[in-house]
C-alpha positions in Angstrom: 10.1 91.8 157.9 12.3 89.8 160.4 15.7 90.4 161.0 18.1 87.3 161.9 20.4 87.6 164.7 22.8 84.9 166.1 25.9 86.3 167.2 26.7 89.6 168.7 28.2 90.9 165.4 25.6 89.9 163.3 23.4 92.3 165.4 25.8 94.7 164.9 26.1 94.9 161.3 22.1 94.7 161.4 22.1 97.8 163.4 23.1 99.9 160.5 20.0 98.9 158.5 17.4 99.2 161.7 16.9 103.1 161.6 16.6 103.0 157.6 13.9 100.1 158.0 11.6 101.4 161.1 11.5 104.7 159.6 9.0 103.3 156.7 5.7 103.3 158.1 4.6 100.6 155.8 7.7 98.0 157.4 7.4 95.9 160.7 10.4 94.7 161.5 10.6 92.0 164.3 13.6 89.6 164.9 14.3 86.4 165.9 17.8 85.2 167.8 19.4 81.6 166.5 20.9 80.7 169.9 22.3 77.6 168.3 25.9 79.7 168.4 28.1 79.3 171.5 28.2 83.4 171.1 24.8 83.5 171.2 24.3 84.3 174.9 22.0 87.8 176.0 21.3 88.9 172.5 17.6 88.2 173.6 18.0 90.0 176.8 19.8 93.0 174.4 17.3 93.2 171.9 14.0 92.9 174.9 15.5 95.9 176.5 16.1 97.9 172.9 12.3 97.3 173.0 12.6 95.1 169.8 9.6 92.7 168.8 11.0 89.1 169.4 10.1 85.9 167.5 10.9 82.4 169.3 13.7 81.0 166.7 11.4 78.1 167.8 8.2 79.1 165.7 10.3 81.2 163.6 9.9 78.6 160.8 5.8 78.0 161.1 5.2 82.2 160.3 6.0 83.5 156.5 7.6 87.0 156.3 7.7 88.9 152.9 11.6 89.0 153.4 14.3 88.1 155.9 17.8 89.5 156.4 20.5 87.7 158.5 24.4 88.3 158.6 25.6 84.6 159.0 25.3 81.5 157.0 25.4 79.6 159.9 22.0 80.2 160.4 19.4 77.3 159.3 18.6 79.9 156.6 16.6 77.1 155.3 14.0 77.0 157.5 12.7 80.4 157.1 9.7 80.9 154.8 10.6 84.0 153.6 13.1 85.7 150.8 16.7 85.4 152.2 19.2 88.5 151.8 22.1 87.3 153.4 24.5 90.3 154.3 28.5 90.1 155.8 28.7 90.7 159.0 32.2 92.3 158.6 34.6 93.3 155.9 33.2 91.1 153.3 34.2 87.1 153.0 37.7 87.2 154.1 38.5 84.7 156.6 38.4 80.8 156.3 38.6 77.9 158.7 38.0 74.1 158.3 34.8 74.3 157.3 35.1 77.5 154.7 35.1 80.3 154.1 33.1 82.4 156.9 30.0 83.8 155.9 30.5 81.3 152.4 30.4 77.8 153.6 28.5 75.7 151.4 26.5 74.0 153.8 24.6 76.8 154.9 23.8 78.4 151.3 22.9 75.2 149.6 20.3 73.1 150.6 18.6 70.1 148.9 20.8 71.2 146.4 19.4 74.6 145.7 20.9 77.8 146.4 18.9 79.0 149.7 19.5 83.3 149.8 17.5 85.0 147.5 20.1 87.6 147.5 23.7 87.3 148.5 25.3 91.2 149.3 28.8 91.5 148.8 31.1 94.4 149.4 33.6 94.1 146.6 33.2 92.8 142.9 36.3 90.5 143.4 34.1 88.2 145.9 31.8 87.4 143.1 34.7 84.5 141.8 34.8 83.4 145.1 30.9 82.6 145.4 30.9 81.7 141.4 33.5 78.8 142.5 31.0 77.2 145.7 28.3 77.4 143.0 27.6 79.5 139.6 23.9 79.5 140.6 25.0 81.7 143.8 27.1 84.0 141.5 24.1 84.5 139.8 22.0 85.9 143.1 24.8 87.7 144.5 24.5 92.0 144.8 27.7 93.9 145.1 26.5 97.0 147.4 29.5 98.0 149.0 29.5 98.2 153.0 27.4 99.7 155.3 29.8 100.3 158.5 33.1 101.7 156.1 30.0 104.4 154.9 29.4 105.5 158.2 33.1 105.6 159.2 33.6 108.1 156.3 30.7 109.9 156.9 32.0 109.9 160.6 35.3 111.0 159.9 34.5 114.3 158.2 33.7 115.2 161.6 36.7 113.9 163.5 37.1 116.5 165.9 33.6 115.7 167.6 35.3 112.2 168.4 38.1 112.9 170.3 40.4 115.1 172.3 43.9 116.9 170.7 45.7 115.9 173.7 47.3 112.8 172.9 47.5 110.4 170.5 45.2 107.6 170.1 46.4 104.9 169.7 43.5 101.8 168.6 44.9 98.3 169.6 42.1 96.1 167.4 41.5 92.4 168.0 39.4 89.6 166.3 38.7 86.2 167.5 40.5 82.7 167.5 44.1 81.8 168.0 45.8 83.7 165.6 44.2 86.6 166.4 46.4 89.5 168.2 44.2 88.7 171.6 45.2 85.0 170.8 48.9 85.4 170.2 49.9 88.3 172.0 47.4 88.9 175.3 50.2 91.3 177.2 50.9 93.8 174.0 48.4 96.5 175.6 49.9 96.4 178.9 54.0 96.4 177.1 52.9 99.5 175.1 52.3 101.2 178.2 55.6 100.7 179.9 57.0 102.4 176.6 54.6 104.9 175.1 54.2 107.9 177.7 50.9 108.5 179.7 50.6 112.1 179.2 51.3 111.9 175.5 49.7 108.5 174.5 45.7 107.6 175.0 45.8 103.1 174.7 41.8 101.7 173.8 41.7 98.4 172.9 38.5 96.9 171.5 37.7 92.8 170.8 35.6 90.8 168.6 32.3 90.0 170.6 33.6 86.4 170.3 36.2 86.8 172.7 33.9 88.2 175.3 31.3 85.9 174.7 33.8 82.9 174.7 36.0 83.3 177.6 33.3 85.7 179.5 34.1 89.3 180.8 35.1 88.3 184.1 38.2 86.2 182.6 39.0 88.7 179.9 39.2 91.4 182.0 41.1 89.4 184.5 43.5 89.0 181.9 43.9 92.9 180.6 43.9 94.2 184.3 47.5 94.7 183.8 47.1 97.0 181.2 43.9 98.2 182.3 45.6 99.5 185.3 47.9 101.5 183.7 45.3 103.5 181.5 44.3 101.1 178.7 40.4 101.7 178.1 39.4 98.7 177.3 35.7 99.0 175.3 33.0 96.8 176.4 31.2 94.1 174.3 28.2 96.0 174.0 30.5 99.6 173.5 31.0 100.4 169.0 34.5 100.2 168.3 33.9 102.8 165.5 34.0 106.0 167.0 37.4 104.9 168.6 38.1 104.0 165.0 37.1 107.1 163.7 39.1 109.2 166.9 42.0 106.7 166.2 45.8 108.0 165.0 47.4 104.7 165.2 46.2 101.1 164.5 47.3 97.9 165.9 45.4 95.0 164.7 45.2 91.8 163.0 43.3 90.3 159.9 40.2 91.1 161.2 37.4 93.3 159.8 38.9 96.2 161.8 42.0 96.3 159.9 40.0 97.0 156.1 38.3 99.7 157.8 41.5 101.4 159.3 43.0 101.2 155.8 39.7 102.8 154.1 40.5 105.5 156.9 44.0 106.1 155.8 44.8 105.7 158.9 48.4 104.3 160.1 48.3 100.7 160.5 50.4 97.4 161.4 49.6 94.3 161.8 50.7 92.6 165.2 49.1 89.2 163.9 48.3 88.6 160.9 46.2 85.2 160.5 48.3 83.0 159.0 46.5 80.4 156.5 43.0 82.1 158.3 43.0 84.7 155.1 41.2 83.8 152.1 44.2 84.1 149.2 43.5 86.6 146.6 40.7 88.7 149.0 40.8 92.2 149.4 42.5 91.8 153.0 45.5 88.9 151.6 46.5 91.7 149.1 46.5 94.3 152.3 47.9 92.4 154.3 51.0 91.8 152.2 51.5 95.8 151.6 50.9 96.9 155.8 53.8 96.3 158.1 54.4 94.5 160.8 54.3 95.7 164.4 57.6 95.2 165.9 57.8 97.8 168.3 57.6 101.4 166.6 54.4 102.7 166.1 53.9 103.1 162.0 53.4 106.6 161.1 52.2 106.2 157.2 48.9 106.0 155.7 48.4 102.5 154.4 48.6 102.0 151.1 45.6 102.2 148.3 43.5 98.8 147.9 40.4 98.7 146.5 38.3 97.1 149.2 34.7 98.3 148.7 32.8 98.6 146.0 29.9 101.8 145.5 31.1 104.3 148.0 28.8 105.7 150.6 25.8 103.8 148.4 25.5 100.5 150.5 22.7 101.3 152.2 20.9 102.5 149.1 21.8 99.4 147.3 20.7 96.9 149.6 17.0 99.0 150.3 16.5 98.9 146.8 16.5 95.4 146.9 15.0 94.7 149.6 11.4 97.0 148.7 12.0 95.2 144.8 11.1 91.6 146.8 8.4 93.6 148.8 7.1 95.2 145.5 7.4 98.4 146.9 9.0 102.1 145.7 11.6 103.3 148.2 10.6 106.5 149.4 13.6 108.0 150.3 17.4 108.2 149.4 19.7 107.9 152.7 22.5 109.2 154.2 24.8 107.5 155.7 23.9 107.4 159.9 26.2 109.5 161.8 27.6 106.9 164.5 27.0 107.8 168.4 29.9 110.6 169.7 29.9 108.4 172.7 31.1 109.6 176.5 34.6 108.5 176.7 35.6 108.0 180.0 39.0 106.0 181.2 40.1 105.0 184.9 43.4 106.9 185.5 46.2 105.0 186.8 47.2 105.2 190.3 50.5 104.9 190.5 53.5 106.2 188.4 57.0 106.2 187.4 58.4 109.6 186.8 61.4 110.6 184.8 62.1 113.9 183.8 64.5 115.3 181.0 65.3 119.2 181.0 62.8 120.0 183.2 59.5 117.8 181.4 57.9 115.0 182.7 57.1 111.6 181.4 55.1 109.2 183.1 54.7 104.9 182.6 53.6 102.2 185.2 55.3 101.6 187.9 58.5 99.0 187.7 62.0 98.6 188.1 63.0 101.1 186.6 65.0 103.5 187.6 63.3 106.5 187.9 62.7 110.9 189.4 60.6 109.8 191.5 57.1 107.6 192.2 53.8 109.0 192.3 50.2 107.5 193.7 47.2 108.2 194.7 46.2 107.5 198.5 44.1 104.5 197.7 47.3 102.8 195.1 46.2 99.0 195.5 49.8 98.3 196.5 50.8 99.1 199.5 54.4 98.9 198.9 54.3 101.8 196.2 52.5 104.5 198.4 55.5 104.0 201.3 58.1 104.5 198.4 56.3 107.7 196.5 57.1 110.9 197.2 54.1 112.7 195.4 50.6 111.6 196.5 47.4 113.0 195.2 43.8 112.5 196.5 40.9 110.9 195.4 39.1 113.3 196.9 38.1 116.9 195.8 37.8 119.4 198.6 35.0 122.6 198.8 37.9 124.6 200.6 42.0 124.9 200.8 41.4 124.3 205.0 40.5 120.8 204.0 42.8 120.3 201.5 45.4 121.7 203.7 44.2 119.1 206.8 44.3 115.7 204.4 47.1 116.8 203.1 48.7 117.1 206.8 47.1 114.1 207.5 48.4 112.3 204.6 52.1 113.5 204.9 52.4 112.1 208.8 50.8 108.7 207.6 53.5 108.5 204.7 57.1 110.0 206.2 59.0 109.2 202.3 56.4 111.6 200.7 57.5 114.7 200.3 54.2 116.8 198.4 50.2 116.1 198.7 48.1 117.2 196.7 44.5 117.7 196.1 41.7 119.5 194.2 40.2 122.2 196.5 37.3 125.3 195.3 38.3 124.5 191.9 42.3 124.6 192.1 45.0 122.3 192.5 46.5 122.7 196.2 49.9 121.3 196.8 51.3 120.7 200.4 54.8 120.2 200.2 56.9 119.1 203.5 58.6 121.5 205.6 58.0 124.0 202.7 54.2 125.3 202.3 51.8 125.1 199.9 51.3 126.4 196.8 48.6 126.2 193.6 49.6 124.1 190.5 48.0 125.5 187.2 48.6 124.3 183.8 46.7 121.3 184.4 43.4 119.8 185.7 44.9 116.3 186.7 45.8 116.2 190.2 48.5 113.4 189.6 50.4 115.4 187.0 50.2 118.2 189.5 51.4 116.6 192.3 54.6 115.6 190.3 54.9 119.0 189.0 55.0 120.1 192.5 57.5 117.6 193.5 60.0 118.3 190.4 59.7 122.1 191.2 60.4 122.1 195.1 64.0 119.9 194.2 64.5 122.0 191.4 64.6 124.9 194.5 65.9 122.7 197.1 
């Protein structure tokens, strides 16, 4: 069995078939990488490190397999002596450009006039008109099974609380790829929503199609977030699922992308801060929920979408497409599957270090650093800009301390280096040690961050003073 990759997310919808497939003692699966896309780059390298069996896209086309399974049509399908099944690599066929519909361009289904997928998957019954009108015989090869990843998000969801903290709110900032995607029309939205939406009370993760990473590289796309990134934003790797942040998520900012038909699924509130313009396929599942979400304009939506029917056979797309894939190999399934639990993964995000402090009857609220008028500044002792640590009068440590004596000597240390600060603090034995100037010290509880701390500190020696 060989498994087609050729962008990163066509390996990652393939992902949700792998364990189902290996599992089968009578299946080899082995893949093969089309790096004929400009996205194409290390998916050889990723799949040689998962340990996966590769075959050179060269030869691919000189070995018969008893059945093949890709996620693009841009693919040289063609070539492959094998039985197609051609799979979406997102939200079903939902997106066009000038050369059609993606994932439904003629070119790469037809060849020498012939339909070339044995079997065309489809998430929802209402595609089946839109294959039927590139070619009838296509219509007559295509398999509604539903989808594979909105399975696993609801399987996932059941078990929310294993996916995030009650903390904050999370709020999911979701990009595809291209111009009129949000990363294409609005690059600076993360780092705005976190000079408005409050550090202690809001958690920011923004996640992008592998397309953007792969076409403008990490180096430049993270150049570009730093300004949010700075000021808390965790920004998910390439190679990092989006779906457990999905999953974790209370609030969705997106675009037409697959992300957006899988928030809705979720119930979970959604608006659209671009919305694709003429890049939607009219009459899909995504243009009829796109006209009923609203659009981001600078309050966070608080309602569950609305209903549309955007998958077809509920938590049975995995099932579906295995029972068509052992009918080509003539074999009998052996078991029924559940959908896969997805990773709980270790969420980890760089803490600002610097902030703007207000307070209001006595409780604090925290953004970046600007203008502002403000309490008070706060930063820790290694704040990139020098300019902020000479005008902050809380400073905290990056440091944690085995005893108070050492907390109580950087502290010292620090407040003579830095004559506008007025409290240091730092974690020492397990506590949170402020030093304040000219008035002691004293342990902050309530709270294991040492920034909050040191602006608790602060607010409560003027509230003395």
């Amino acid at each position: 069995m060989l498994l087609v990759v050729r962008t990163p997310a066509t390996l990652n919808r393939l992902t949700d078939l792998i364990p189902a497939l290996t599992s089968d003692n009578r299946l080899e699966v082995c893949f093969t990488v089309d790096e004929g896309s400009y996205f194409s780059a290390g998916l050889t390298e990723r799949l040689r490190n998962s340990g996966a069996l590769i075959v050179p896209w060269a030869s691919v086309g000189m070995q018969k397999f008893d059945v093949a399974i890709a996620a693009s049509d841009n693919t040289e399908l063609h070539l492959l002596d094998a039985p197609v099944i051609l799979i979406p690599h997102g939200a079903g066929y939902h997106r066009r450009s000038e050369s059609g519909i993606s994932g439904l361009r003629r070119e790469g289904l037809m060849w020498g006039g012939e339909p070339v997928p044995h079997t065309l998957a489809l998430a929802h019954l209402g595609q089946l008109s839109t294959v039927a009108a590139i070619d009838p015989r296509l219509a007559e090869r295509a398999l509604v099974i539903g989808d594979t990843t909105r399975d696993r998000l609801v399987a996932a969801a059941a078990r929310r609380h294993l996916y995030r903290a009650d903390d904050r709110r999370l709020v999911l900032i979701g990009s595809t790829w291209g111009k009129q995607s949000l990363f294409g029309r609005d690059l600076e939205l993360a780092a705005r929503l976190t000079q408005i939406l409050p550090y202690d009370e809001f958690q920011l993760v923004m996640t992008l199609h592998p397309n953007v990473w792969a076409g403008h590289g990490e180096l430049q796309v993270r150049a570009w977030l730093r300004p949010a990134t700075d000021a808390g934003v965790r920004l998910l790797s390439s190679e990092e699922d989006w779906r457990p942040a999905l999953v974790a998520a209370d609030v969705v900012l997106s675009d037409h992308g697959s992300l957006t038909c899988y928030a809705a699924e979720l119930g979970v509130p959604t608006a659209l801060a671009a919305d694709g313009g003429t890049e939607v396929v009219p009459g899909s599942p995504l243009a009829t929920l796109r006209d009923a979400l609203p659009r981001f304009t600078g309050a966070l939506p608080d309602l569950p979408p609305p209903a549309v029917d955007l998958f077809a056979h509920p938590g049975q797309a995995l099932n579906h497409l295995l029972e068509r894939i052992y009918q080509i190999l003539e074999l009998q399934p052996t078991t029924r599957h559940r959908p896969a639990m997805l990773p709980i993964p270790e969420f980890t995000a760089d803490r600002p270090k610097s902030f703007q402090v207000t307070v209001h009857n006595g409780r604090i609220q925290r953004l970046p650093v600007s203008d502002e008028d403000c309490h008070h500044l706060a930063a820790a002792e290694d704040v990139d800009e020098l300019s902020i640590l000479e005008k902050a009068a809380a400073i905290w440590s990056r440091t944690s301390f085995d005893t108070a004596e050492q907390a109580c000597e950087w502290a010292a240390a620090t407040l003579r280096r830095n004559p506008g600060a007025r409290v240091a603090c730092a974690p020492a034995g397990g506590e949170l040690l402020a030093v304040i100037r000219d008035g002691g010290e004293r342990i902050i509880t309530g709270t294991t961050d040492r920034s909050l701390a040191a602006s608790i500190a602060y607010r409560d020696h003027l509230s003395r003073s």
